[in-house]
ROMIFI-934732 format. One record per residue (C-alpha): x, y negated, z negated. Coordinates in steps of 0.1 Angstrom, whole numbers, padded with zeros to 4 digits. Layout:
{c1->X, c2->Y, c3->Z}
...
end
This chain:
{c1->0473, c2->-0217, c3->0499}
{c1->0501, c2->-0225, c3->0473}
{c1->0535, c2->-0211, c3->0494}
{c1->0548, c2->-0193, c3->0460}
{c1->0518, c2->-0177, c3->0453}
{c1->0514, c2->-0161, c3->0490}
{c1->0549, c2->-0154, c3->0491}
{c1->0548, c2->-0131, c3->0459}
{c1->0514, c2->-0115, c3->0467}
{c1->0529, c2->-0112, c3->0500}
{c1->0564, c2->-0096, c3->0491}
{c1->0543, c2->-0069, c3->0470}
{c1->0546, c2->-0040, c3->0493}
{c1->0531, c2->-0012, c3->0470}
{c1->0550, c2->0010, c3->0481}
{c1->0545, c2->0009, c3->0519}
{c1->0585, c2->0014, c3->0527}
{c1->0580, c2->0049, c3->0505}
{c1->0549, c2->0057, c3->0527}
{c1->0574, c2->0050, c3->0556}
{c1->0600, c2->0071, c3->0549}
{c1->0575, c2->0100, c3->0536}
{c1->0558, c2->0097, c3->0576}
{c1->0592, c2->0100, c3->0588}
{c1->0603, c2->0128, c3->0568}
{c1->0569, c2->0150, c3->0577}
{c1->0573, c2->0145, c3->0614}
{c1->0596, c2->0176, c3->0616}
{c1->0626, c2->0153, c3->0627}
{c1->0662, c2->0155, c3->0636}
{c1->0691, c2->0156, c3->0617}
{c1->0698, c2->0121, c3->0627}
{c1->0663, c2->0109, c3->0617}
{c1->0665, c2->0126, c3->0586}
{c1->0701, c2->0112, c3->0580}
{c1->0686, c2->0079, c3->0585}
{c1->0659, c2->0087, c3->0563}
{c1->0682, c2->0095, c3->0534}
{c1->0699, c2->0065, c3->0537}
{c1->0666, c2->0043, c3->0536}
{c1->0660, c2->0062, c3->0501}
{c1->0697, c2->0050, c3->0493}
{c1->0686, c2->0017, c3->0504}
{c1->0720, c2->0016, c3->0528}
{c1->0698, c2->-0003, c3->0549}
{c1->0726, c2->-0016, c3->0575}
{c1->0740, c2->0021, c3->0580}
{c1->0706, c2->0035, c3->0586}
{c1->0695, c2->0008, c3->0610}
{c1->0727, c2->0023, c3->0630}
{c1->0717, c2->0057, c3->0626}
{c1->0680, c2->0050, c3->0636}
{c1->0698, c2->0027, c3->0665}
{c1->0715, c2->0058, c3->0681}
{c1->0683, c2->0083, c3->0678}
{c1->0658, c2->0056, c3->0696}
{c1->0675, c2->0061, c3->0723}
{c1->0669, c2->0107, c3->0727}
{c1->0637, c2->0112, c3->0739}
{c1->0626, c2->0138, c3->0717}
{c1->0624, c2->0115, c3->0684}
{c1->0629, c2->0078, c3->0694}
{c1->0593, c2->0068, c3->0685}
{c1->0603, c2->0082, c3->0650}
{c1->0635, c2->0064, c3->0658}
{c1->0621, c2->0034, c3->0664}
{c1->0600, c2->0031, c3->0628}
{c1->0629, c2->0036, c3->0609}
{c1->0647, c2->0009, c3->0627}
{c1->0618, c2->-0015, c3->0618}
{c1->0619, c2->-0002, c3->0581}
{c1->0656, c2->-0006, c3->0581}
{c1->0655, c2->-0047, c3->0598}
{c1->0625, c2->-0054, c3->0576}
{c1->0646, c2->-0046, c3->0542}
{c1->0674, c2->-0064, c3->0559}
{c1->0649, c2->-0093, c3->0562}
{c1->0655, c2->-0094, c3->0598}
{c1->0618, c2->-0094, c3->0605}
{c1->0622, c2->-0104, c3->0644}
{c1->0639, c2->-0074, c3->0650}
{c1->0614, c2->-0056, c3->0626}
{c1->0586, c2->-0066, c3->0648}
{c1->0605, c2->-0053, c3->0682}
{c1->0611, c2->-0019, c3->0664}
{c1->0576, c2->-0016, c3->0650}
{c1->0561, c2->-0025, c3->0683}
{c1->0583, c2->-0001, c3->0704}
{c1->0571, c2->0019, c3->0679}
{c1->0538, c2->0018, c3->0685}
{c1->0541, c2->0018, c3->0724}
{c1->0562, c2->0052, c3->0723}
{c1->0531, c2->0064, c3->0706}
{c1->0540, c2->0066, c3->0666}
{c1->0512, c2->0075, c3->0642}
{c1->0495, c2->0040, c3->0639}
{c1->0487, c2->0042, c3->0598}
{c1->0475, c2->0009, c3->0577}
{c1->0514, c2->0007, c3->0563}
{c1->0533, c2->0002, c3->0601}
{c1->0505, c2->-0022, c3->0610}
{c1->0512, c2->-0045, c3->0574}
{c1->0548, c2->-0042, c3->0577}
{c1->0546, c2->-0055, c3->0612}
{c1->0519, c2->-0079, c3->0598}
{c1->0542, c2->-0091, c3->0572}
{c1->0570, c2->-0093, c3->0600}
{c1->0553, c2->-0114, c3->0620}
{c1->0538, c2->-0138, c3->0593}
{c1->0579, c2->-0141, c3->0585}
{c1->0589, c2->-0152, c3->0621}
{c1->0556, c2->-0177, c3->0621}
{c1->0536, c2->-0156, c3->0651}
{c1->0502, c2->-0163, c3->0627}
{c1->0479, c2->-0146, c3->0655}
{c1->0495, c2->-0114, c3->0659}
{c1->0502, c2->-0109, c3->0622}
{c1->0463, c2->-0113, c3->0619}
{c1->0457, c2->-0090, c3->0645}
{c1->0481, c2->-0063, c3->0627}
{c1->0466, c2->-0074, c3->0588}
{c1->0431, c2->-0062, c3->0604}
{c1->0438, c2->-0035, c3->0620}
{c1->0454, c2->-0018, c3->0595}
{c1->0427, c2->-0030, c3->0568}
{c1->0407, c2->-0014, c3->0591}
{c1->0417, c2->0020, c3->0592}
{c1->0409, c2->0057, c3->0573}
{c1->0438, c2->0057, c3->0548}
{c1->0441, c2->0022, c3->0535}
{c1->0438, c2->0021, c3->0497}
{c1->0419, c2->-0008, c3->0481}
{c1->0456, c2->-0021, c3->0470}
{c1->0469, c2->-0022, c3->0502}
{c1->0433, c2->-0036, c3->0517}
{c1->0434, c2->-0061, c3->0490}
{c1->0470, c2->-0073, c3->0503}
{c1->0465, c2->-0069, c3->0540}
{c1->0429, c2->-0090, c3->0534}
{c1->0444, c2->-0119, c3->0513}
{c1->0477, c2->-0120, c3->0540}
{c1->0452, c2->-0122, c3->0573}
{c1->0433, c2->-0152, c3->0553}
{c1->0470, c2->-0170, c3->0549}
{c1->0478, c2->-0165, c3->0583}
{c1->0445, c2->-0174, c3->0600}
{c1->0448, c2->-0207, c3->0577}
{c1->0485, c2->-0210, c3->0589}
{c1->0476, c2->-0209, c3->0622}
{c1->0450, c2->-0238, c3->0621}
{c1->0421, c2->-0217, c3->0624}
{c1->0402, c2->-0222, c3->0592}
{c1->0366, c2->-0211, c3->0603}
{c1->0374, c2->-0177, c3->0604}
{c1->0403, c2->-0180, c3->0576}
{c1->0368, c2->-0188, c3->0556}
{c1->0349, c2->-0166, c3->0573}
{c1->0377, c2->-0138, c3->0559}
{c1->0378, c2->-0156, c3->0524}
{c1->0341, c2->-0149, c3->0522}
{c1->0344, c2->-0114, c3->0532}
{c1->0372, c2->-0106, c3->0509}
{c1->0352, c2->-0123, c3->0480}
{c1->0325, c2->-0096, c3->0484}
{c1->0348, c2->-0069, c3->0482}
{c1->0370, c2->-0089, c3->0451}
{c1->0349, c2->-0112, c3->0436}
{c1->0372, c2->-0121, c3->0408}
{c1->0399, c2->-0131, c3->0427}
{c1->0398, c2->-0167, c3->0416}
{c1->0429, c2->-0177, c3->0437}
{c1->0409, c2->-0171, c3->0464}
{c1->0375, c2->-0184, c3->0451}
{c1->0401, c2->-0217, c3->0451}
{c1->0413, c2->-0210, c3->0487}
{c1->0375, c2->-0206, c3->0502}
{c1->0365, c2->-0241, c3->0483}
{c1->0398, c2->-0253, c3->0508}
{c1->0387, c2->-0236, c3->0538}
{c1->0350, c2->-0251, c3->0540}
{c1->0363, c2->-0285, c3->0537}
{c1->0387, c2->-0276, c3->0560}
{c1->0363, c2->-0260, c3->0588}
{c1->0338, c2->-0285, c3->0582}
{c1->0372, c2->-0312, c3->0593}
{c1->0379, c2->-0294, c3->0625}
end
């Protein structure tokens, strides 16, 4: 795939930080996670990663704590630290929704870990609550990654798939064309 045309489909986020911050906001949360929250909205990104910072570590909210951190690296662009948070996140027990699993996709595709970001891509495509717009990006970013990551059968196999669902994507009617000669190589 051409590297400036997955990096703009891939920085289009749909508003999945907004989806954040409304998940954090309906989880009945503290003053310091909506404190945190507020400052997202500011986009005072460094200040809230410090509020979020101090929360993750009180039982009673951390796993809310520890999304809001990942929000707050990932629009610092510190997607390493985005991934930890998100993670931690997940294994304190956060609601898993299609959005946290893309922006730790998207993390991980950032800090070159191809096979978990194409774990994360499909299972949030996967779940109740995905819109077609964020299905459509989460689809196209696992194809990038599996072909990043060398393995272009099943980068093809998800090009095909995608085409049924988006047949006049012709970016990707280009980027399927790739992959067969590519799989057929390996």
């Amino acid at each position: 795939m051409k590297k400036e045309k997955g990096d703009r489909k891939m920085k289009k986020r749909f508003g999945l930080v907004a989806a954040g911050l409304l998940a954090l906001t309906m989880a009945g949360c503290s003053t310091q996670i909506e404190k945190g929250t507020s400052l997202l909205k500011e986009e005072k990104y460094e200040e809230a990663a410090e509020v979020f910072e101090k929360a993750s570590g009180k039982s009673s909210m951390e796993r809310e704590a520890y999304r809001g951190l990942g929000i707050s690296y990932f629009e610092l662009e510190q997607y390493d630290k985005a991934a930890s948070a998100f993670e931690t996140a997940l294994e304190k027990g956060v609601k898993k929704t299609p959005e946290l699993y893309n922006l730790l996709g998207i993390s991980y595709m950032k800090i070159g870990q191809y096979d978990k970001a194409a774990v994360s891509f499909e299972n949030g495509s996967q779940m109740d609550g995905a819109g077609d717009q964020l299905k459509r990006e989460m689809a196209y970013n696992e194809i990038f990654v599996l072909e990043k990551a060398g393995d272009y059968t099943k980068a093809k196999e998800r090009a095909d798939a995608y085409l049924q669902t988006w047949p006049d994507d012709e970016d990707v009617k280009k980027e399927a064309e790739f992959l067969e000669t590519q799989a057929g190589n390996a």
